[in-house]
PLY file of the C-alpha trace (Angstrom):
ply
format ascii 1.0
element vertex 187
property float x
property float y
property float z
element edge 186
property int vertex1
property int vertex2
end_header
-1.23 -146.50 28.70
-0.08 -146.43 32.33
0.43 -149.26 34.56
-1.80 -149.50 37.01
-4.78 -151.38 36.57
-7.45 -149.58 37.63
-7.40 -147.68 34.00
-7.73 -151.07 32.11
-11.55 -152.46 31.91
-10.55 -156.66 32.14
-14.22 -156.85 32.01
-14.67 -155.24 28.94
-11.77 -156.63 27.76
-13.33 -160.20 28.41
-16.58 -159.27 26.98
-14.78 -158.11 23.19
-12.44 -161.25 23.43
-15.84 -163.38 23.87
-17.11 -161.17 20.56
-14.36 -162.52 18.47
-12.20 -159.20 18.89
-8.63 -160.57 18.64
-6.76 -157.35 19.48
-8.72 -157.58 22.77
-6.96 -160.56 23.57
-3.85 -158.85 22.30
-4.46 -156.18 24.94
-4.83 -158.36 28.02
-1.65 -160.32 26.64
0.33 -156.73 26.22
-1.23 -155.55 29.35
-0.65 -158.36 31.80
1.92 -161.07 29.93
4.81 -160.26 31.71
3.02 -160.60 35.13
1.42 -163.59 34.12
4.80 -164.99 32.71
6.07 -164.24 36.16
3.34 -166.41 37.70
3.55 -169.12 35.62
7.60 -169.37 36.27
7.23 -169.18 40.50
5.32 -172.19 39.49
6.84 -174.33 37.10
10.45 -173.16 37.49
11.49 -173.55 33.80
10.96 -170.17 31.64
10.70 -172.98 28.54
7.82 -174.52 30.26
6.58 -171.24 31.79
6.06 -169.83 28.29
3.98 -173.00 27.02
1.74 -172.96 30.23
1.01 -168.55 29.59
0.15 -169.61 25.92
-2.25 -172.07 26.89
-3.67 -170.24 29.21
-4.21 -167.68 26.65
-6.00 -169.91 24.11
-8.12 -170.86 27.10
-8.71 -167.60 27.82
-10.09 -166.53 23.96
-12.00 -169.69 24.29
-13.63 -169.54 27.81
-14.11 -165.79 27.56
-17.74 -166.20 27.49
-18.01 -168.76 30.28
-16.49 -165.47 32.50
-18.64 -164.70 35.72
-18.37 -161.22 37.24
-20.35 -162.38 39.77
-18.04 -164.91 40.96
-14.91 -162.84 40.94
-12.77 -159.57 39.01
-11.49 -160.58 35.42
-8.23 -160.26 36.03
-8.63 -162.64 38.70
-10.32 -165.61 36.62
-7.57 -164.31 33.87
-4.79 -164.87 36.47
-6.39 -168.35 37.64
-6.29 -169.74 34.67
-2.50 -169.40 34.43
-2.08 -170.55 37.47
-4.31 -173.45 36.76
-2.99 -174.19 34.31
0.92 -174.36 35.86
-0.29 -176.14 38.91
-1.77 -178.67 36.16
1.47 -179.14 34.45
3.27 -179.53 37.80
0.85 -182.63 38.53
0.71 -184.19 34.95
4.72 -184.12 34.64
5.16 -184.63 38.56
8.65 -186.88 38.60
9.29 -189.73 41.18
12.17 -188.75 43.85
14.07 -191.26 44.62
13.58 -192.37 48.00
16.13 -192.24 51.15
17.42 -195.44 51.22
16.99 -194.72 55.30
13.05 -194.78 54.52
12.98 -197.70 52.16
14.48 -200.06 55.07
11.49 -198.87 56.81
9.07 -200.05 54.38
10.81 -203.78 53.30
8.79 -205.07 55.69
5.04 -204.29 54.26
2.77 -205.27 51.71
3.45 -203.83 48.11
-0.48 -202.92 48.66
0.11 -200.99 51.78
0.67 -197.32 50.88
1.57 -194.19 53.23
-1.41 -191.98 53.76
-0.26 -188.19 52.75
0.04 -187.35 56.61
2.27 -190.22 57.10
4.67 -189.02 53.73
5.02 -185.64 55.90
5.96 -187.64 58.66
8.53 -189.29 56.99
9.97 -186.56 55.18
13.36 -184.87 57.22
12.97 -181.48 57.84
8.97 -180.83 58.28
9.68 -179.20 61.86
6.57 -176.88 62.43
4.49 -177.99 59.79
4.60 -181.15 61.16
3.62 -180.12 64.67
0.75 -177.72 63.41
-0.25 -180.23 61.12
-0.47 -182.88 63.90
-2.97 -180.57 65.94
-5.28 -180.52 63.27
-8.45 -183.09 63.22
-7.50 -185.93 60.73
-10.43 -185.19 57.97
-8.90 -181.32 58.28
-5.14 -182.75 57.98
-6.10 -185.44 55.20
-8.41 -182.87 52.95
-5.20 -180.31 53.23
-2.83 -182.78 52.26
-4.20 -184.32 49.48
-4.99 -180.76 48.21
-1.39 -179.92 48.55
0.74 -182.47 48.12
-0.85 -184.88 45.91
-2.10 -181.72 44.05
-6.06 -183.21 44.12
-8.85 -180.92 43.35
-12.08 -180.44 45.96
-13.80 -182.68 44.07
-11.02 -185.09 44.03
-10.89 -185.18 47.72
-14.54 -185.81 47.97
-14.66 -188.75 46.20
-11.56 -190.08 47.91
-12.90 -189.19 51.14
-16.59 -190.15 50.80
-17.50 -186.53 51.65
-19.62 -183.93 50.53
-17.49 -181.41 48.32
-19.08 -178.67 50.67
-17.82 -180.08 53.74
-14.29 -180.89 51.88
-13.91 -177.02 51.09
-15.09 -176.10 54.89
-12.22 -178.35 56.01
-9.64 -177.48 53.44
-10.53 -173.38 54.62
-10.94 -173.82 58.81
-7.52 -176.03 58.42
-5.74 -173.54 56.38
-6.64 -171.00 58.98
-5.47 -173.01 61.90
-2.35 -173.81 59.86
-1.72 -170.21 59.36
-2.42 -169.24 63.33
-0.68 -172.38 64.35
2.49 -170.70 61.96
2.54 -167.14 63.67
0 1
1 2
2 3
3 4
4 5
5 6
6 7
7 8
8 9
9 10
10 11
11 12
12 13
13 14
14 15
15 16
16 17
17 18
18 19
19 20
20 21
21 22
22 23
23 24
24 25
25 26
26 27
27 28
28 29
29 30
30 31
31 32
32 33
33 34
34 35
35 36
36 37
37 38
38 39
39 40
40 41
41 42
42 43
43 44
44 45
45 46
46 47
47 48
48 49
49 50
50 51
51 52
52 53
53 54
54 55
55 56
56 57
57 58
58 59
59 60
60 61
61 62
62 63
63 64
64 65
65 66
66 67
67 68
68 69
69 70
70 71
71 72
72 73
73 74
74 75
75 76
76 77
77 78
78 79
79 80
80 81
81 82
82 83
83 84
84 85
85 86
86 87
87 88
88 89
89 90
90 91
91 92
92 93
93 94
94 95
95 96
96 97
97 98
98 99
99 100
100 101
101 102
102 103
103 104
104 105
105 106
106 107
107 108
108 109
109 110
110 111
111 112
112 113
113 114
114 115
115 116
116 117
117 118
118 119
119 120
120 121
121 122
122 123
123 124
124 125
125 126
126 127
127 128
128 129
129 130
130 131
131 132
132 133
133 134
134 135
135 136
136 137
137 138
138 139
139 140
140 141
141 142
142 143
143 144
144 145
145 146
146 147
147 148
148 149
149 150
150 151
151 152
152 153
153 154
154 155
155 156
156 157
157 158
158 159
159 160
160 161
161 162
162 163
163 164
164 165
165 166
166 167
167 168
168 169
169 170
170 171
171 172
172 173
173 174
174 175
175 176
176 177
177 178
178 179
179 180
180 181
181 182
182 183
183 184
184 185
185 186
């Protein structure tokens, strides 16, 4: 077998998986485990946890074959989401607490144990977010605040609509149009 991808049907692959064919699962996870390993460690940064998150995703992906939509996306896409998914998931679930500058703390003595800084403001605070900071500063507040809680409190669309009040349409308009700014903004 050679290694590009165009000669492997994913599809196909998806399909037999969904059929009960185990060695089509075995091919996807011969074809595309390394790559998938490799995704899963960028993410989670531990090859220990890396190789937990790639084997769940792989028992996810025998049992969801069936729910796969070409029509929404390429296989190997919705094969390489759910690894991703499912690394970005263990990232938030076993998300540790950093201790805080004692600098910072000083700053918040003063408040109410109820008052809590809104994501924008923890981007403030933090040292070195130069740029970011300004290009995040030029974007509209429901653009900054859908962004942030998508990426730094790790919150999914629908997340962000409920915290926000806001239909999930409008969230994922947001989240896109301030990505794109973001991006121009970083050129």
């Amino acid at each position: 077998m050679t290694s590009t991808t165009d000669d492997f049907d994913f599809e196909a692959a998806l399909g037999a998986c969904a059929a009960g064919e185990r060695s089509a699962l075995r091919r996807i996870y011969e074809r595309e485990g390394g790559r998938l390993m490799g995704v899963a460690l960028r993410i989670v940064r531990r090859r220990d946890v890396a190789e937990d998150v790639v084997h769940d995703a792989f028992v996810r992906i025998w049992e969801k074959a069936s729910s796969f939509d070409a029509s929404r996306g390429s296989a190997r896409g919705w094969i390489y989401s759910i690894v991703r998914h499912g690394a970005l998931n263990h990232i938030r679930d076993h998300a540790r607490e950093v201790p805080a500058d004692e600098s910072l703390t000083d700053n918040f003595e003063h408040e109410t144990s109820a008052s809590v800084p809104d994501p924008y403001q923890q981007v403030l605070l933090s040292s070195e977010a130069g740029m970011l900071y300004d290009c995040l500063g030029r974007l509209d507040a429901a653009k900054r605040s859908s962004i942030l809680l998508a990426y730094l409190e790790g919150c999914t669309h629908t997340e962000i609509a409920d915290r926000l009040a806001t239909p999930l349409g409008t969230i994922k308009a947001w989240i896109r149009r301030g990505l794109q700014a973001l991006k121009e903004c970083l050129a």
